[in-house]
DSSP file (Angstrom, degrees, kcal/mol; ACC not computed):
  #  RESIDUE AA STRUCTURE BP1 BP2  ACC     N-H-->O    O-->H-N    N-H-->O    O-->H-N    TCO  KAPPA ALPHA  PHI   PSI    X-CA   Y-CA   Z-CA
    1    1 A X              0   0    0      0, 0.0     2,-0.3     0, 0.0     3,-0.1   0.000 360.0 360.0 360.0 140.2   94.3   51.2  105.6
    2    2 A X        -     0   0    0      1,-0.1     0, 0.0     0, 0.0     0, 0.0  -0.333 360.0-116.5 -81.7 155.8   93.5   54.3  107.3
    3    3 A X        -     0   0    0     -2,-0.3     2,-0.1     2,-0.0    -1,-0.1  -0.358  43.7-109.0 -58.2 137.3   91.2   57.2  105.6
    4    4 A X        -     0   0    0      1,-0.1     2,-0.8    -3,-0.1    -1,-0.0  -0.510  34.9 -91.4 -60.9 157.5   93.2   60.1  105.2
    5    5 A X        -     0   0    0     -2,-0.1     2,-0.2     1,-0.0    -1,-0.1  -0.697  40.9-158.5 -68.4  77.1   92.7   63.3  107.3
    6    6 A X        -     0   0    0     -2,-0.8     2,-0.3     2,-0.0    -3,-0.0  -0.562   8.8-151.1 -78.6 142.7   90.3   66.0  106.1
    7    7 A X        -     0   0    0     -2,-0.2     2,-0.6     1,-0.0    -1,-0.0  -0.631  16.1-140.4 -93.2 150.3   90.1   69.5  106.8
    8    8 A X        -     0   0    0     -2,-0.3     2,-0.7     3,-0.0    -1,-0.0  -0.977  28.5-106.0-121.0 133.3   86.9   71.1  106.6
    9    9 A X    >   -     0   0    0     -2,-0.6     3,-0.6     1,-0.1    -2,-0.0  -0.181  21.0-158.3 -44.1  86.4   86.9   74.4  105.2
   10   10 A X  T 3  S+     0   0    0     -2,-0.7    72,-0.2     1,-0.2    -1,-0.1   0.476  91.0  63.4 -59.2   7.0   86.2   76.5  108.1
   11   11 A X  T 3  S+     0   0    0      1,-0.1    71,-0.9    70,-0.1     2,-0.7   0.978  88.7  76.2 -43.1 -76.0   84.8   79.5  105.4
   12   12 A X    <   +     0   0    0     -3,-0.6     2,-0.8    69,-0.1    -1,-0.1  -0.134  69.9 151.8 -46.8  65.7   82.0   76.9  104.5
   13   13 A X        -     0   0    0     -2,-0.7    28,-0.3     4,-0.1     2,-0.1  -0.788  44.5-121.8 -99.5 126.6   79.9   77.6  107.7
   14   14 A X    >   -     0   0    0     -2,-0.8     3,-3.6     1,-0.1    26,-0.4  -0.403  32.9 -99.8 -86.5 163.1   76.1   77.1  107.7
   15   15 A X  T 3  S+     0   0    0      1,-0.3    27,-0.2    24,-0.1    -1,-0.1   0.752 117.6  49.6 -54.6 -42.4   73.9   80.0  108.7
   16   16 A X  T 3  S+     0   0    0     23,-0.1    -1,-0.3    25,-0.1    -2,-0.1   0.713  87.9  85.3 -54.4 -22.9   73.4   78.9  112.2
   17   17 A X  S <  S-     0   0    0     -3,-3.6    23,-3.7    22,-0.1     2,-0.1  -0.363  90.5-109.3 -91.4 163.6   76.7   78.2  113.2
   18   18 A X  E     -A   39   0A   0     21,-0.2    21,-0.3    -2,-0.0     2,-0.2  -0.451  35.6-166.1 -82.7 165.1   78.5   81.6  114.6
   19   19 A X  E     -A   38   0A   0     19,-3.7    19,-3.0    21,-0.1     2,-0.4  -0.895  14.4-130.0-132.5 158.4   81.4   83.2  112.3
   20   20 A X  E     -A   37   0A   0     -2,-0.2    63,-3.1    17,-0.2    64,-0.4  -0.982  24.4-179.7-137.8 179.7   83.7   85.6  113.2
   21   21 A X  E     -A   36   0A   0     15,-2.0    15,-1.6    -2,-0.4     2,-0.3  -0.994  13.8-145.0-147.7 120.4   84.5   89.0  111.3
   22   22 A X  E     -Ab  35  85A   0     62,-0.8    64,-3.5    -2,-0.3     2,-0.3  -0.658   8.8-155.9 -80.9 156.6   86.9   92.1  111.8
   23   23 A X  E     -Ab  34  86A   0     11,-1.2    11,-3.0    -2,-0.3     2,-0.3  -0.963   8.5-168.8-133.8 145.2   86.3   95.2  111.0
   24   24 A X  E     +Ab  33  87A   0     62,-1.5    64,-3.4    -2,-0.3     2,-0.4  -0.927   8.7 173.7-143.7 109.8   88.9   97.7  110.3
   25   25 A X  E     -Ab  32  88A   0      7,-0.6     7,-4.5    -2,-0.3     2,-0.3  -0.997  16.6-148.0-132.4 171.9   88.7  101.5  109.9
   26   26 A X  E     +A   31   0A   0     62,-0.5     2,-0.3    -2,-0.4     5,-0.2  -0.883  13.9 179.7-123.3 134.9   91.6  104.0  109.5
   27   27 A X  E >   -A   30   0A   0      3,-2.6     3,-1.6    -2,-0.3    -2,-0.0  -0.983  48.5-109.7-127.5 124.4   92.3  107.6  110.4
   28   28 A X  T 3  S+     0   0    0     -2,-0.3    -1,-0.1     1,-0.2     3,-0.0   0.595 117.2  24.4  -2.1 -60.7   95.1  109.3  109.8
   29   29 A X  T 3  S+     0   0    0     -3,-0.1    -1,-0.2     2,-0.0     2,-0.2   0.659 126.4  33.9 -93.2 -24.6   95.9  109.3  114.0
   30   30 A X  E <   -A   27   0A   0     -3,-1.6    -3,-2.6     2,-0.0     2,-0.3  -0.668  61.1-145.0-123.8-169.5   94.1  106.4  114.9
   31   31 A X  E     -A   26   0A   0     -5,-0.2     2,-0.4    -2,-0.2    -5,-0.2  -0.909   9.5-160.9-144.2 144.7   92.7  102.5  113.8
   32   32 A X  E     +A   25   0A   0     -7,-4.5    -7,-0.6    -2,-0.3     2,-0.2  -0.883  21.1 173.3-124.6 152.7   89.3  101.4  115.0
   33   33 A X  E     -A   24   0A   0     -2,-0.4     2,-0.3    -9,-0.2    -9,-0.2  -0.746   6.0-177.7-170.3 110.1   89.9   97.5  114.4
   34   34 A X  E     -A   23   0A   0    -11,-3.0   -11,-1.2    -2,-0.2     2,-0.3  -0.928  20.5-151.6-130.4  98.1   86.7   95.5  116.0
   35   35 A X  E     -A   22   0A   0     -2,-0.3     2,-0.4   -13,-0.2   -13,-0.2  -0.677  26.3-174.2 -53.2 147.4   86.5   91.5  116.0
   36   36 A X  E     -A   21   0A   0    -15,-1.6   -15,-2.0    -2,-0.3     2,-0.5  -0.998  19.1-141.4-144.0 118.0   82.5   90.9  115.9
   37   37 A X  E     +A   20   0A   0     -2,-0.4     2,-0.3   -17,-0.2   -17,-0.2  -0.689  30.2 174.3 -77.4 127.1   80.9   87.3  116.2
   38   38 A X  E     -A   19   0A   0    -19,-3.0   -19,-3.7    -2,-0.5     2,-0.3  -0.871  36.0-100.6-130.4-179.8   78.1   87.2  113.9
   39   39 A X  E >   -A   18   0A   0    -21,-0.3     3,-1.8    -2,-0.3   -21,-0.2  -0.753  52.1 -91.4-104.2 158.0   75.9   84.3  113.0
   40   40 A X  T 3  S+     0   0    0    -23,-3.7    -1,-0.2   -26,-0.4   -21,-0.1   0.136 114.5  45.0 -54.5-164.0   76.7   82.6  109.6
   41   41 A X  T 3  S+     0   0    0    -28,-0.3    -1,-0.3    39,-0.2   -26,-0.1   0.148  84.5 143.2  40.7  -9.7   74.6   84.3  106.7
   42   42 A X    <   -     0   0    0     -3,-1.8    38,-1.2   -27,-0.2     2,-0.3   0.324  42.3-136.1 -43.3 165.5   75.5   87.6  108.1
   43   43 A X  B  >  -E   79   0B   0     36,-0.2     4,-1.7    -3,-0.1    36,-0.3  -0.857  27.2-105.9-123.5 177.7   76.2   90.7  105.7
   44   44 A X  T  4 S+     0   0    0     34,-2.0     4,-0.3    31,-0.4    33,-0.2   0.496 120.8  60.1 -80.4   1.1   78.9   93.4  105.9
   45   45 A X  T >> S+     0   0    0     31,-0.8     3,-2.8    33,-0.4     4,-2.5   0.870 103.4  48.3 -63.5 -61.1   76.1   95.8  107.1
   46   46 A X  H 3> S+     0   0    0      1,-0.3     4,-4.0    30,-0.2     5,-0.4   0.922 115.3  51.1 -59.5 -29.1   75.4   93.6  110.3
   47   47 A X  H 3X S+     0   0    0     -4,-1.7     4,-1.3     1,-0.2    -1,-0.3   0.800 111.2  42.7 -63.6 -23.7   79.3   93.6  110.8
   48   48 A X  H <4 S+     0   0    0     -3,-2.8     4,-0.4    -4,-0.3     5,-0.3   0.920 115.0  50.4 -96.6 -47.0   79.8   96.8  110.6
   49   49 A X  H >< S+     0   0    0     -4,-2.5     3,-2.3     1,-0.2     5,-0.2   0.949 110.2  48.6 -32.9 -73.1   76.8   97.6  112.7
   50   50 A X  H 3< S+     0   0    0     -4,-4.0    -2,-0.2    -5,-0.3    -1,-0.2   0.942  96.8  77.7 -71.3 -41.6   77.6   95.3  115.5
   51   51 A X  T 3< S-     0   0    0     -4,-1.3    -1,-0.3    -5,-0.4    -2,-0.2   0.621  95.0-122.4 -38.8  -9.2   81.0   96.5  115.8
   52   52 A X  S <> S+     0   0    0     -3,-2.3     4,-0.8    -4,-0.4     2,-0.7  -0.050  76.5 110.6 121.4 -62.2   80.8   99.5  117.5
   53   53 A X  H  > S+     0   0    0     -5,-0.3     4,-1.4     2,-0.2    -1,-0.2   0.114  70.2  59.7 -78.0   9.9   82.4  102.0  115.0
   54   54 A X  H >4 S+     0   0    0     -2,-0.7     3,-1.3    -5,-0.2     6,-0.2   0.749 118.6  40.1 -98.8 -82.0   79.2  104.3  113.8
   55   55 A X  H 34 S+     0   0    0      1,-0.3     3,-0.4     2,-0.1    -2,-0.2   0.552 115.9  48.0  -4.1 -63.5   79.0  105.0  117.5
   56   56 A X  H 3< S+     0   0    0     -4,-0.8     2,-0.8     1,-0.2    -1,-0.3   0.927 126.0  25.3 -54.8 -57.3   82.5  105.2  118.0
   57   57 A X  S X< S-     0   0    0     -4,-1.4     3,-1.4    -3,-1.3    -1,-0.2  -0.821  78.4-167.1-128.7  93.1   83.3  107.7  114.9
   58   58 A X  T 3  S+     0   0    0     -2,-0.8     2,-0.9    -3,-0.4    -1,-0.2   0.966  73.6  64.4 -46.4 -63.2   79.7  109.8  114.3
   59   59 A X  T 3  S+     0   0    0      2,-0.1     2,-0.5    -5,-0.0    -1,-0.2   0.699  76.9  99.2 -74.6   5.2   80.2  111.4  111.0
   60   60 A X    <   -     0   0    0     -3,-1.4     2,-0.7    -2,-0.9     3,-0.1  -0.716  63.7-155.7 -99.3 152.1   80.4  108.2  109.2
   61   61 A X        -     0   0    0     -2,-0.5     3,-0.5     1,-0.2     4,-0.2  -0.910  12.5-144.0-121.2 109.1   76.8  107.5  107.6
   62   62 A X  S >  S+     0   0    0     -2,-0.7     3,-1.1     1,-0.3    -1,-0.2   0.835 100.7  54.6 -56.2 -35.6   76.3  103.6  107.1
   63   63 A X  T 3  S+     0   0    0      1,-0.2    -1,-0.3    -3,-0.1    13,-0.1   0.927 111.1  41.9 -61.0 -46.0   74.2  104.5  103.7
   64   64 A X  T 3  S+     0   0    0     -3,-0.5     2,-0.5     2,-0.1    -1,-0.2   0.552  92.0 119.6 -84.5  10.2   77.0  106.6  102.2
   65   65 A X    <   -     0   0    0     -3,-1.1     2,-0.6    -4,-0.2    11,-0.1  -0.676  50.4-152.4-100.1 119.3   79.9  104.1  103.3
   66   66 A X        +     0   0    0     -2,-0.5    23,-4.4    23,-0.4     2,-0.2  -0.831  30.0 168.6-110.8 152.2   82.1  102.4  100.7
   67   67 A X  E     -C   88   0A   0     -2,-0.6     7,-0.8     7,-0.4     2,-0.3  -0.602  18.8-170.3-123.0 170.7   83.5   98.9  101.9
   68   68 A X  E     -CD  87  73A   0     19,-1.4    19,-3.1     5,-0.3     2,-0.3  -0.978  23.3-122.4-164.8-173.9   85.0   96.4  100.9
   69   69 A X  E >  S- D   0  72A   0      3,-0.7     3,-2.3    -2,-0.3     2,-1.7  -0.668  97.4 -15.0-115.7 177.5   86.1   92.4  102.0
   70   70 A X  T 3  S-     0   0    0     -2,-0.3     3,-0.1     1,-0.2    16,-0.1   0.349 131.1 -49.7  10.9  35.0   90.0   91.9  101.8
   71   71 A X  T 3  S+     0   0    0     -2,-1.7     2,-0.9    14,-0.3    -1,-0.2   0.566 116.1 112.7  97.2  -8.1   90.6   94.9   99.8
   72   72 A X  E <   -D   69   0A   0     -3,-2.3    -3,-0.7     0, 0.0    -1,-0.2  -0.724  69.7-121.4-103.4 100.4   88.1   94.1   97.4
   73   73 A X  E     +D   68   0A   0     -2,-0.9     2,-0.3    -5,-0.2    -5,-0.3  -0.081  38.2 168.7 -50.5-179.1   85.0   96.5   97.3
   74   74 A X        -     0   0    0     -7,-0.8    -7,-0.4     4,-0.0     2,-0.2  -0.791  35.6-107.7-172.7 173.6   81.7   95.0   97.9
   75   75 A X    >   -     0   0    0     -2,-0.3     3,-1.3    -9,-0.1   -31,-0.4  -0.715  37.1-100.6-126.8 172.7   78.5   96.3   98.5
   76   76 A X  T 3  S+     0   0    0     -2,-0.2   -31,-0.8     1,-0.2   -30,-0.2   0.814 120.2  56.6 -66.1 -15.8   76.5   96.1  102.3
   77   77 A X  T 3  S+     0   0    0    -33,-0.2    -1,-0.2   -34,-0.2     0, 0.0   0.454  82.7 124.7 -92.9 -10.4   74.5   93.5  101.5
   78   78 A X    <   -     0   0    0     -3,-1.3   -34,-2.0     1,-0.1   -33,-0.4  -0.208  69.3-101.0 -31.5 128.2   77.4   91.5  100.7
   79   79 A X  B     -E   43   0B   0    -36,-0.3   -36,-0.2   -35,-0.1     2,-0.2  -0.398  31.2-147.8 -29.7 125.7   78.0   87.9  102.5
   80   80 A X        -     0   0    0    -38,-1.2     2,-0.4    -2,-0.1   -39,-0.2  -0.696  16.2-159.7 -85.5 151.6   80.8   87.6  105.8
   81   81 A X    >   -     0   0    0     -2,-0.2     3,-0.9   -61,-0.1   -69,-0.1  -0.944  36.2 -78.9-131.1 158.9   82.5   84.5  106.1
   82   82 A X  T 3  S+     0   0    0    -71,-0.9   -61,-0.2    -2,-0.4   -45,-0.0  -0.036 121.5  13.9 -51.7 122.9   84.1   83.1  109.0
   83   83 A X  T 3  S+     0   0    0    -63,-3.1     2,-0.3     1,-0.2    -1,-0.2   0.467  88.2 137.5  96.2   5.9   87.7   85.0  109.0
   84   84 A X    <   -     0   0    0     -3,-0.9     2,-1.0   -64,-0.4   -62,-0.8  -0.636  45.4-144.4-103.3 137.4   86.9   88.1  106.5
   85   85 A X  E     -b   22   0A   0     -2,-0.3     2,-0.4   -64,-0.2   -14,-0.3  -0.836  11.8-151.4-105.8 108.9   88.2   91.5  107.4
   86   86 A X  E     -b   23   0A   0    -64,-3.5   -62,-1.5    -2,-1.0     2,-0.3  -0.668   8.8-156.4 -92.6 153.3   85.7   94.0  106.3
   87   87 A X  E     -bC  24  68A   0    -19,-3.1   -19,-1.4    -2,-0.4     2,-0.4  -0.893   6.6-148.6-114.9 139.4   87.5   97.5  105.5
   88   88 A X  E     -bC  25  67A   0    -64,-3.4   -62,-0.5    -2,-0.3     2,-0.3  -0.982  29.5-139.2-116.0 136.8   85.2  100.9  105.6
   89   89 A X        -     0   0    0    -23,-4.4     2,-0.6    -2,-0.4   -23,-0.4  -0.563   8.6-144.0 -89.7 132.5   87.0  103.0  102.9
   90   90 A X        -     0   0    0     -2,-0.3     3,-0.2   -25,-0.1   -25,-0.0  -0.855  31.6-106.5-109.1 145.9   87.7  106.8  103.3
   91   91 A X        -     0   0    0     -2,-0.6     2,-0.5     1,-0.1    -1,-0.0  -0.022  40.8 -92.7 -60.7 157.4   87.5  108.9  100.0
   92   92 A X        -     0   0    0      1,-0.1     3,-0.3     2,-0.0    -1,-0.1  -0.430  26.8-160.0 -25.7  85.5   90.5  110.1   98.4
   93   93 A X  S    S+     0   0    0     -2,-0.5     2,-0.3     1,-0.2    -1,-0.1   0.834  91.6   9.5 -78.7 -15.6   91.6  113.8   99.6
   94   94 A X  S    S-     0   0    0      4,-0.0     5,-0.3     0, 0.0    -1,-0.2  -0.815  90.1-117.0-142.4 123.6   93.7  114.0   96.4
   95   95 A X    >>  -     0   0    0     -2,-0.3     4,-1.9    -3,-0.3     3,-1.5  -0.177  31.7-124.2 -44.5 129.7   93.6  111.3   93.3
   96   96 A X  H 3> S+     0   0    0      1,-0.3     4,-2.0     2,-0.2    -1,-0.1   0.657 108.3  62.0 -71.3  -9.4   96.9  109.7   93.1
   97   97 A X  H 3> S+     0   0    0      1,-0.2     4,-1.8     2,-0.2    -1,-0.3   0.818 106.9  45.5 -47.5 -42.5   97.5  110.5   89.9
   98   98 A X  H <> S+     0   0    0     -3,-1.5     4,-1.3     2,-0.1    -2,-0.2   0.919 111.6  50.7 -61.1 -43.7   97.3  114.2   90.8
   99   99 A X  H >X S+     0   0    0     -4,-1.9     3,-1.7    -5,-0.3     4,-1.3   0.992 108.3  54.2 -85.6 -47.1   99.5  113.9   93.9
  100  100 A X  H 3X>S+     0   0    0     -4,-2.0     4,-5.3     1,-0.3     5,-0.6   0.913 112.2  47.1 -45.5 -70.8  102.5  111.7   91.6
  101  101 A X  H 3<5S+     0   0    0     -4,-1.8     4,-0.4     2,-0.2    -1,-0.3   0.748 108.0  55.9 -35.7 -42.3  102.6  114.7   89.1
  102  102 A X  H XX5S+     0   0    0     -3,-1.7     3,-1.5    -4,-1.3     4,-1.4   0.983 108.6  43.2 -27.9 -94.4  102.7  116.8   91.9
  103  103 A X  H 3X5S+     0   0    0     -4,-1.3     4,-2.2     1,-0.2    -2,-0.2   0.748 108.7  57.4 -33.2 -31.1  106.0  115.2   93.5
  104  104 A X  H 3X5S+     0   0    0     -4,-5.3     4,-1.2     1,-0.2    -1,-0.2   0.783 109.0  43.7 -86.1  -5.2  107.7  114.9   90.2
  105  105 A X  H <><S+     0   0    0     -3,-1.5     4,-1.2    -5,-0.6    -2,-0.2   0.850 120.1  46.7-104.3 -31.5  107.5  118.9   89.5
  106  106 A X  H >X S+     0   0    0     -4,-1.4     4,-2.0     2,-0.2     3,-1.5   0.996 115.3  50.6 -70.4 -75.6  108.5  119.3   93.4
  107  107 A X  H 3X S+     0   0    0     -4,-2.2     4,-1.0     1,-0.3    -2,-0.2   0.645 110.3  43.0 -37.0 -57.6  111.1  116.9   92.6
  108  108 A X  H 3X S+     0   0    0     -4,-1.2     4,-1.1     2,-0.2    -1,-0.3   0.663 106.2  59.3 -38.4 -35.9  112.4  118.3   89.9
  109  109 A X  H XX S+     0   0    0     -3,-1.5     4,-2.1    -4,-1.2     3,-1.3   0.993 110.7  45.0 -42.2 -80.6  112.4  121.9   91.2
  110  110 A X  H 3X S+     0   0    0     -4,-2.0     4,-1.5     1,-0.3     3,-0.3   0.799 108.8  59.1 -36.0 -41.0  114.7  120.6   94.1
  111  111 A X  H 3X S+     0   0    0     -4,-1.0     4,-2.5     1,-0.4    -1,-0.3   0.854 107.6  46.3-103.6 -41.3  116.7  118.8   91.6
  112  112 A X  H <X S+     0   0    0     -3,-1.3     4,-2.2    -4,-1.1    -1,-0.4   0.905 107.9  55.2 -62.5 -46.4  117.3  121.9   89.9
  113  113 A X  H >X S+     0   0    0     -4,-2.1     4,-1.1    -3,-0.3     3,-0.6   0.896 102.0  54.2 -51.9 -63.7  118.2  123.8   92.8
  114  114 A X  H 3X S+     0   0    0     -4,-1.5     4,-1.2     2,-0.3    -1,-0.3   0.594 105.6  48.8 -37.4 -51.5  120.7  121.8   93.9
  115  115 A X  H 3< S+     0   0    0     -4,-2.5    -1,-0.3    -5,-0.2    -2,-0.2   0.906 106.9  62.8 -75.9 -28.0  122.8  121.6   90.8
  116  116 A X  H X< S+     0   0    0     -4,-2.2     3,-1.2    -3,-0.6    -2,-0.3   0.864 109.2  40.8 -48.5 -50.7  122.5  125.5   90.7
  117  117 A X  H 3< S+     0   0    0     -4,-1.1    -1,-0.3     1,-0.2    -2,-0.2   0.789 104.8  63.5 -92.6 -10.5  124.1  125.6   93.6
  118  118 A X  T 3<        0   0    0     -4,-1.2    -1,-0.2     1,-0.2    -2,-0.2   0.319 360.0 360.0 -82.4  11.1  126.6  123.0   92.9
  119  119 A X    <         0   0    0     -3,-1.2    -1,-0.2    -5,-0.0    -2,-0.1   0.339 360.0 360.0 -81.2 360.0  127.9  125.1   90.2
């Protein structure tokens, strides 16, 4: 009988073997989006580092930088594993709670308008 076929978890890499890791920031007008090979154990500092993008886009300050792995924050010191997209966040310009409230009094306004003149 034969063995069955097992996959091995390409995640599971040991710290010598290489991994590799995107990293992804966003600007309104552009995407900086950098695969980076690193060697296993790596952190989301060295990724971020060896990608390019404090070079690329000065005013971001690796100290001051919130991140994350798939959408999840994390800290720098965090673990990469083979296939993990680290994301560098930019803050908020308005909390979304604020901006919803916002639109619904906009929204309403128009709303208003509109029947006013449909009278």
């Amino acid at each position: 009988m034969p063995l069955p076929l097992v996959r091995s978890n390409c995640m599971d890499k040991s710290p010598t073997e290489a991994i590799r890791v995107t990293v992804v920031y966003a600007l309104p007008q552009r995407q900086w989006v950098q695969a980076v090979k690193l060697d296993g154990g790596a952190s989301v500092r060295m990724a971020i580092e060896r990608s390019g993008v404090l070079k690329a886009v000065p005013e971001l300050r690796l100290e001051t930088l919130e991140v994350g792995i798939f959408h999840r924050r994390c800290s720098l010191d965090a673990p990469v594993r083979d296939g993990d997209r680290v994301e560098i966040y930019r803050p908020l310009v308005l909390d979304p709670k604020d901006a919803r409230r916002m639109r619904a009094a906009r929204n309403k306004t128009q709303s208003r308008a509109v029947s006013a003149r449909s009278r």
